[in-house]
N, C-alpha and C positions, 0 to 999 in steps of 0.2 A: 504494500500500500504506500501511495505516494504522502509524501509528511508533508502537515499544510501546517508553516508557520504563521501565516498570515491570517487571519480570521475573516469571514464575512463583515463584521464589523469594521476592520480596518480599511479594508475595498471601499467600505461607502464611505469612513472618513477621506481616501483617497477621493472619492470623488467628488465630496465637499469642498474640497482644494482646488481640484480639476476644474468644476463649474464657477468658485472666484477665478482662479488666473483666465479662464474663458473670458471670463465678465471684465477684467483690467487690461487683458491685454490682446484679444483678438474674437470680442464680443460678434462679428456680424451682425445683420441687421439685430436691432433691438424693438421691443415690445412694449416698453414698461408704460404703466397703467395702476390706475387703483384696482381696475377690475381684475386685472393679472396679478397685480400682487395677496389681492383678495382670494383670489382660486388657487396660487400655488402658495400660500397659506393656507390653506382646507385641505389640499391635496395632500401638505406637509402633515398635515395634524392628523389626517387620516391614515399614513402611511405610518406615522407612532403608533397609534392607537393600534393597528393591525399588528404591529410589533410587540407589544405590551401584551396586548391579547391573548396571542400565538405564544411569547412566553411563556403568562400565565398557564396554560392549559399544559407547555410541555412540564413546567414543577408539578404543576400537581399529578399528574402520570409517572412521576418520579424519573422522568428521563433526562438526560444530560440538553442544556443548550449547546453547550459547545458536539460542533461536528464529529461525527464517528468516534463519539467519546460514551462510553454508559450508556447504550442504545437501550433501552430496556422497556419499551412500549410502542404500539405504534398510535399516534397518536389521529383519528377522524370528525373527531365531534368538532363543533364550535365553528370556527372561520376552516378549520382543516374538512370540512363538508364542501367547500366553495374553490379552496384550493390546496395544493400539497404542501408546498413553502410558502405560507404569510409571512414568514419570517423573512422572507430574501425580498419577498411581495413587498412588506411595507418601508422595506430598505430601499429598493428601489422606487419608489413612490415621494419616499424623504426625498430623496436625489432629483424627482422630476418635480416637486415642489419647490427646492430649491431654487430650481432651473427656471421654473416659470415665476420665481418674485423675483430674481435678479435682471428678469427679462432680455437674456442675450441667446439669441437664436442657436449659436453653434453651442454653449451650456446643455443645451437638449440630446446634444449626444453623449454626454455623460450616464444617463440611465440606463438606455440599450447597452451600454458596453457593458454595464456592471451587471448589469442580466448574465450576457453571454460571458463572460468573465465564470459568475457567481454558479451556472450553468455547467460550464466545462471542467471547471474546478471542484464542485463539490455537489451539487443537485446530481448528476449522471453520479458517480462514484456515490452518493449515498442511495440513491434507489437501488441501486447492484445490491449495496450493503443490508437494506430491508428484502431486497426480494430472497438473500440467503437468511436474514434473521427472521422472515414471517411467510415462508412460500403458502401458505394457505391464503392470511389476510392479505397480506401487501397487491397481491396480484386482482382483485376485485376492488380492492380502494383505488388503484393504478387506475381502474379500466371504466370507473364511475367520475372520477374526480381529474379535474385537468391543473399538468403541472404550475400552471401560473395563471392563467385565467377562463 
């Protein structure tokens, strides 16, 4: 197994960096508005909230947040009925909130990357890892519920 020092968490502080120096230094067309700063605030608060959330439900199943660490539950109820990772879900969400109060168009490709970053890294390599630790459940949650939206 590949060793992931870097946490999901740190990606999207990564890309809170990424979406300022977008914004300072090679914004592209810009957007800013009360209305934009108004939704990527909501956007942002809801991409916590889904974070928070998704936490909560992974403690009390008593399974680890960190990655391929204490896997000991698979977790379906709550926001995990809607999608697999709300956790990466509302990290990327923070990222597109961001993206839309700072109002700098090319800031907007900070989200998708952190998907597909967040995606290649650890979402593929952990579904493997539930479908060896729940071959009964994991394969009917897979097949009901979509990986992000």
């Amino acid at each position: 197994m590949v060793k992931r020092i870097i946490y999901p968490p740190m990606w999207m502080v990564f890309g809170v960096c990424a979406i300022f120096a977008f914004n300072e230094f090679y914004p592209g067309p810009r957007f800013t508005s009360q209305a934009s700063q108004l939704l990527g605030g909501a956007i942002l608060l809801a991409g916590l909230a889904m974070l928070v959330v998704a936490g909560g439900l992974f403690k009390r199943a008593g399974t680890d947040l960190i990655p391929f660490r204490n896997v000991s539950a698979l977790v379906t109820t709550g926001v995990y009925r809607f999608t697999r990772n709300p956790m990466y879900l509302g990290m990327a969400a923070i990222l597109l909130g961001v993206a839309v109060t700072v109002g700098s168009s090319l800031a907007l490709l900070v989200p998708p990357l952190f998907m597909a970053i967040v995606e290649w890294r650890y979402i593929r390599p952990e579904e493997a890892l539930l479908q060896d630790l729940f071959p009964e459940d994991y394969p009917a949650y897979r097949a009901r519920v979509r990986r992000w939206l």
